[in-house]
C-alpha positions as CSV (number, residue, x, y, z in Angstrom):
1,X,-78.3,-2.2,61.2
2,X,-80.9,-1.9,58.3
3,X,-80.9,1.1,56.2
4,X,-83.0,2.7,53.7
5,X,-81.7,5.4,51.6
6,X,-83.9,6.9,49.2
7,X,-82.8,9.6,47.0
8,X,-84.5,11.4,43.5
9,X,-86.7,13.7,44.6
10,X,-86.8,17.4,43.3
11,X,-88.8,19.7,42.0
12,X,-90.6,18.9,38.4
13,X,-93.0,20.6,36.0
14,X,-96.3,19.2,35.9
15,X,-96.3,16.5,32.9
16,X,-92.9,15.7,33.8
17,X,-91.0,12.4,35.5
18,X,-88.8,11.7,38.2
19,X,-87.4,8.6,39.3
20,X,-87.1,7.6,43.0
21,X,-84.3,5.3,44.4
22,X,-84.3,3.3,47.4
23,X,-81.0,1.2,48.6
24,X,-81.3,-1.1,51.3
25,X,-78.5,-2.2,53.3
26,X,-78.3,-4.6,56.3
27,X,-80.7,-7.0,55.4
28,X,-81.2,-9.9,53.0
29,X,-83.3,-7.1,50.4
30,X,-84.9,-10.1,48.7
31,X,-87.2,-11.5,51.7
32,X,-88.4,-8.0,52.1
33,X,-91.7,-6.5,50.5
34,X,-91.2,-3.3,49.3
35,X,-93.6,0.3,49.4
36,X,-93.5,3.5,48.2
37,X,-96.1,5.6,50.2
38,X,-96.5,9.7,50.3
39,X,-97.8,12.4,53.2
40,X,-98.4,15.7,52.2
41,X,-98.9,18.3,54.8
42,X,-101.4,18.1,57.2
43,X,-102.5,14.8,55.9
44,X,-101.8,10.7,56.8
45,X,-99.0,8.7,54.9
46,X,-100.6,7.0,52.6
47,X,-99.5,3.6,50.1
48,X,-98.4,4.7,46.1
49,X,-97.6,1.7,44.9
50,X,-96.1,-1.7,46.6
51,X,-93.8,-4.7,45.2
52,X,-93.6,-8.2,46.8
53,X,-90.9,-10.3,47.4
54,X,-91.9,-12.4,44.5
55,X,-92.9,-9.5,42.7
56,X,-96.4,-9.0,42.7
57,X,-97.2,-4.9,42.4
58,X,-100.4,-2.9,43.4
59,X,-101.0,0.4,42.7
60,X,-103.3,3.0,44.4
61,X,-105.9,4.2,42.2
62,X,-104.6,7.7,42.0
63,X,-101.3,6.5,40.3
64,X,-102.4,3.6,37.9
65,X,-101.2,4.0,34.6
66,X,-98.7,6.9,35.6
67,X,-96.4,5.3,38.2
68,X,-94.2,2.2,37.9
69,X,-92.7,0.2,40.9
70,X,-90.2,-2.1,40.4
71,X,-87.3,-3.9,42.4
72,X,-83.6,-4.7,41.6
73,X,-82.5,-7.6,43.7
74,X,-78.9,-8.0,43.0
75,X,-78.9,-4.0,43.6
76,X,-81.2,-3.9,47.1
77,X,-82.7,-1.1,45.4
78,X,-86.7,-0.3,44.9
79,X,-87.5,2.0,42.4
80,X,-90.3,4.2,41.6
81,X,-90.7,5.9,38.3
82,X,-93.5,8.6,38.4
83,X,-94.6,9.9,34.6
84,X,-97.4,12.4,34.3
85,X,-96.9,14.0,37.6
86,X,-99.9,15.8,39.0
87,X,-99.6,19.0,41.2
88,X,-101.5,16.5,43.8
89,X,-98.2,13.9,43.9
90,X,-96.4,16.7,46.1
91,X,-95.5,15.1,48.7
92,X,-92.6,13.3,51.0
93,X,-92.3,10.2,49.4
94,X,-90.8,7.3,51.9
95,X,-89.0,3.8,51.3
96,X,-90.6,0.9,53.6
97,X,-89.3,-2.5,54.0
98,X,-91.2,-5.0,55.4
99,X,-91.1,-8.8,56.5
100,X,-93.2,-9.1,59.7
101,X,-94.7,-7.3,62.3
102,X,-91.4,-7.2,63.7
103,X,-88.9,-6.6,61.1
104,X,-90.5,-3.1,59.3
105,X,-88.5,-0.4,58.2
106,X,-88.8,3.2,56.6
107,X,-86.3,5.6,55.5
108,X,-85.9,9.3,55.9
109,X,-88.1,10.2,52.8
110,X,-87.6,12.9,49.8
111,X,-89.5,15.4,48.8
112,X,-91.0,15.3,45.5
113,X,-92.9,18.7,44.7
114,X,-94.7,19.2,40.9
115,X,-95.4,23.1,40.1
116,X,-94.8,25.4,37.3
Protein backbone atom coordinates (compact mmCIF):
# COMPACT_ATOMS: atom_id res chain seq x y z
CA UNK A 1 0.00 0.00 0.00
CA UNK A 2 1.57 3.39 -0.96
CA UNK A 3 1.70 6.09 1.54
CA UNK A 4 2.41 9.68 1.67
CA UNK A 5 3.00 11.32 4.90
CA UNK A 6 3.73 14.87 4.81
CA UNK A 7 4.29 16.74 7.89
CA UNK A 8 5.82 20.66 8.72
CA UNK A 9 3.19 22.72 8.40
CA UNK A 10 2.19 25.44 11.12
CA UNK A 11 1.56 28.72 11.50
CA UNK A 12 4.52 31.40 10.49
CA UNK A 13 5.07 35.16 10.45
CA UNK A 14 5.13 36.63 7.21
CA UNK A 15 8.98 36.81 6.08
CA UNK A 16 9.47 33.62 7.77
CA UNK A 17 10.25 29.77 6.61
CA UNK A 18 8.96 26.50 7.02
CA UNK A 19 9.96 23.35 5.73
CA UNK A 20 7.59 20.59 4.43
CA UNK A 21 8.33 16.84 4.63
CA UNK A 22 6.98 14.15 2.58
CA UNK A 23 7.86 10.31 3.24
CA UNK A 24 6.86 7.81 0.87
CA UNK A 25 6.43 4.37 1.69
CA UNK A 26 5.27 1.27 -0.44
CA UNK A 27 6.72 2.14 -3.50
CA UNK A 28 10.09 2.20 -5.27
CA UNK A 29 10.26 6.42 -4.33
CA UNK A 30 12.83 6.83 -7.05
CA UNK A 31 10.61 6.08 -10.30
CA UNK A 32 8.15 8.46 -8.96
CA UNK A 33 7.92 12.28 -9.86
CA UNK A 34 7.27 14.32 -7.15
CA UNK A 35 4.79 17.73 -6.55
CA UNK A 36 3.99 19.93 -3.99
CA UNK A 37 0.67 21.68 -4.91
CA UNK A 38 -1.65 24.10 -2.46
CA UNK A 39 -5.72 24.84 -2.27
CA UNK A 40 -6.84 27.46 -0.33
CA UNK A 41 -10.39 27.79 0.46
CA UNK A 42 -12.84 28.12 -2.06
CA UNK A 43 -10.34 27.76 -4.63
CA UNK A 44 -8.66 24.68 -7.13
CA UNK A 45 -5.50 22.78 -6.04
CA UNK A 46 -3.02 24.20 -7.81
CA UNK A 47 1.02 22.99 -8.65
CA UNK A 48 3.98 24.96 -6.31
CA UNK A 49 6.70 23.51 -7.39
CA UNK A 50 7.54 19.82 -8.95
CA UNK A 51 10.79 17.45 -9.06
CA UNK A 52 11.35 14.62 -11.61
CA UNK A 53 12.60 11.44 -11.16
CA UNK A 54 15.89 12.52 -12.60
CA UNK A 55 15.60 15.67 -11.01
CA UNK A 56 14.46 18.22 -13.18
CA UNK A 57 12.33 21.07 -10.98
CA UNK A 58 9.76 23.69 -12.07
CA UNK A 59 8.40 26.23 -10.18
CA UNK A 60 5.07 28.20 -10.44
CA UNK A 61 5.66 31.75 -11.03
CA UNK A 62 4.32 32.81 -7.71
CA UNK A 63 7.05 30.89 -5.77
CA UNK A 64 10.32 31.40 -7.94
CA UNK A 65 13.10 32.58 -6.08
CA UNK A 66 11.29 31.90 -2.65
CA UNK A 67 10.59 28.18 -2.61
CA UNK A 68 12.99 25.22 -3.08
CA UNK A 69 11.95 21.56 -4.00
CA UNK A 70 14.19 18.97 -3.59
CA UNK A 71 14.18 15.01 -3.20
CA UNK A 72 16.06 12.58 -0.96
CA UNK A 73 16.14 9.24 -2.55
CA UNK A 74 17.82 7.01 -0.03
CA UNK A 75 15.19 8.84 2.41
CA UNK A 76 11.75 8.46 0.08
CA UNK A 77 11.29 11.87 1.28
CA UNK A 78 10.34 15.26 -0.98
CA UNK A 79 11.00 18.31 0.61
CA UNK A 80 9.79 21.74 0.18
CA UNK A 81 11.48 24.67 1.79
CA UNK A 82 9.32 27.85 1.60
CA UNK A 83 11.45 31.31 2.50
CA UNK A 84 9.77 34.60 2.30
CA UNK A 85 6.36 33.38 2.96
CA UNK A 86 3.48 35.60 1.67
CA UNK A 87 0.06 35.92 3.52
CA UNK A 88 -1.13 34.43 -0.11
CA UNK A 89 0.93 30.91 0.51
CA UNK A 90 -1.94 30.01 3.16
CA UNK A 91 -3.02 27.17 2.14
CA UNK A 92 -3.24 23.00 2.45
CA UNK A 93 -0.21 22.08 1.04
CA UNK A 94 -0.34 18.19 -0.41
CA UNK A 95 2.38 15.47 -1.38
CA UNK A 96 1.67 13.78 -4.97
CA UNK A 97 3.52 10.93 -6.35
CA UNK A 98 3.23 10.18 -9.71
CA UNK A 99 4.36 7.50 -12.42
CA UNK A 100 1.44 7.02 -14.77
CA UNK A 101 -2.00 7.54 -15.26
CA UNK A 102 -2.43 4.67 -13.13
CA UNK A 103 -0.06 4.75 -10.44
CA UNK A 104 -0.82 8.65 -8.81
CA UNK A 105 -0.86 9.32 -5.30
CA UNK A 106 -1.54 12.23 -2.84
CA UNK A 107 -1.36 12.41 0.85
CA UNK A 108 -3.49 13.87 3.51
CA UNK A 109 -1.98 17.49 3.17
CA UNK A 110 -0.90 20.16 6.00
CA UNK A 111 -1.83 23.21 6.55
CA UNK A 112 0.58 25.99 6.22
CA UNK A 113 -1.00 29.41 7.29
CA UNK A 114 1.40 32.94 7.20
CA UNK A 115 -0.23 35.84 9.47
CA UNK A 116 0.99 38.12 12.09
Amino acid sequence: QVQLVESGGGLVQPGGSLTLSCKVSGTIFRLYDMGWYHQAPAKQRELVAAITSGGTTNYADSVKGRFTISRDNAENTVYLQMNSLKPEDTAVYYCNAHYSRYTDFWGQGTQVTVSS
